[in-house]
C-alpha positions as a Markdown table, in Angstrom:
| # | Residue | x | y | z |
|---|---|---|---|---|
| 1 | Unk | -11.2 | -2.0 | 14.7 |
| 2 | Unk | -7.9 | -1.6 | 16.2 |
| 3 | Unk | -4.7 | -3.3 | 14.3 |
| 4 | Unk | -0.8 | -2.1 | 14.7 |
| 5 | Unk | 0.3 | -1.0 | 11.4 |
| 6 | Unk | 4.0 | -0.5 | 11.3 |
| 7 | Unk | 4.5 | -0.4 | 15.2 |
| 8 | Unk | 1.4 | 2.7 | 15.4 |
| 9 | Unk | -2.1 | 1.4 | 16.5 |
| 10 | Unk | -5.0 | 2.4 | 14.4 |
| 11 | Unk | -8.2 | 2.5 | 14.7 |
| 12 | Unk | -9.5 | 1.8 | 11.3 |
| 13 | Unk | -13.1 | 0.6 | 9.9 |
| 14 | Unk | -14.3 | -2.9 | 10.2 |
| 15 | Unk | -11.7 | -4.2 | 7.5 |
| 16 | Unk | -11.9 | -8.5 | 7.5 |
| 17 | Unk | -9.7 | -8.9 | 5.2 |
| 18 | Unk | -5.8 | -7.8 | 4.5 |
| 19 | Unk | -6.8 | -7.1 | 0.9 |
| 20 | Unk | -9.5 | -3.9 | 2.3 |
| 21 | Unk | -6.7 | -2.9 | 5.0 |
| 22 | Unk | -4.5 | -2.7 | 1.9 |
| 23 | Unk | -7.2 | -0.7 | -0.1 |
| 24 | Unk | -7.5 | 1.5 | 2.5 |
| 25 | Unk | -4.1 | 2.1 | 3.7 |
| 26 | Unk | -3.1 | 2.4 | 0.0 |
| 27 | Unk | 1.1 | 1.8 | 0.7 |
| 28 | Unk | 3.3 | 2.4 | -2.0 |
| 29 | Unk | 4.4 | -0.5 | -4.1 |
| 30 | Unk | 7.0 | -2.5 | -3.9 |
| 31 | Unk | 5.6 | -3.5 | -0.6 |
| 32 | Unk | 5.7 | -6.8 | 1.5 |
| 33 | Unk | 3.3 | -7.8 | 4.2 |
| 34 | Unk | 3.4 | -9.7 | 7.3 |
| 35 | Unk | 0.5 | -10.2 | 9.6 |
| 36 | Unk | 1.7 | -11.2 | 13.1 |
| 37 | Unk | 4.8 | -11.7 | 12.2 |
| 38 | Unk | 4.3 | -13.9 | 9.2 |
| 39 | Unk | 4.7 | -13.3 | 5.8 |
| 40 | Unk | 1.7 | -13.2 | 3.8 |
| 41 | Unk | 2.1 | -13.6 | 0.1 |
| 42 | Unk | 0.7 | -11.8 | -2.4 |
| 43 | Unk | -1.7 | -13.9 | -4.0 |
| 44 | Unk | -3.9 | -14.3 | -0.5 |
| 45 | Unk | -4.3 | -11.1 | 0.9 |
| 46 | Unk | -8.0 | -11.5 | 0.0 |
| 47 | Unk | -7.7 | -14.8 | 2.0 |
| 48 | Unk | -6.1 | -13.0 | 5.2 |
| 49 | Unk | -8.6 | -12.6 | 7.5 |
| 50 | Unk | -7.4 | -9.8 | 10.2 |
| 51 | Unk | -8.9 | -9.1 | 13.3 |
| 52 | Unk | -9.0 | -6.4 | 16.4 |
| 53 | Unk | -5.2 | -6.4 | 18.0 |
| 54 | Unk | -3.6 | -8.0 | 15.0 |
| 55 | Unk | 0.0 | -6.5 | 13.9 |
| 56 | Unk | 0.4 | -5.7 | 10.3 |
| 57 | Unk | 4.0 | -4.4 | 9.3 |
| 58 | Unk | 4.2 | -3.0 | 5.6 |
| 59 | Unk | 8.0 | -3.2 | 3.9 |
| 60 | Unk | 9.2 | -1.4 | 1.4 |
| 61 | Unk | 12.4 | -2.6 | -0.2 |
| 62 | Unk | 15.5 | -0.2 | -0.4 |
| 63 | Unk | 18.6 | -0.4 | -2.5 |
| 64 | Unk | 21.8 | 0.0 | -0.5 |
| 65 | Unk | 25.5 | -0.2 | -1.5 |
């Protein structure tokens, strides 16, 4: 399968769900997710269904001053 992940396309096994991308990618945490450009919250990643051309950015909060 073939998703964008943070502007870079991979080509990753046949993940269906943002929960296994997640799994797999393992990202440090704090993280937030959005898949196509929406946010998708925590609590329904298993729910997330992603598919071939779909782009997944990962955040990672920083502190600034």
């Amino acid at each position: 399968m073939l998703v964008i992940v943070n502007g870079k396309t991979c080509l990753l096994p046949e993940l269906r769900t943002l929960d296994a991308l997640l799994r797999f990618l393992s990202p440090a945490v704090p993280f937030v997710v959005a898949c196509n450009e929406e946010l998708v919250p925590r609590g329904t990643y298993e729910e997330c269904v992603i598919s071939t051309g779909d782009r997944i950015d990962i955040v990672h909060p920083t502190a600034g001053g």
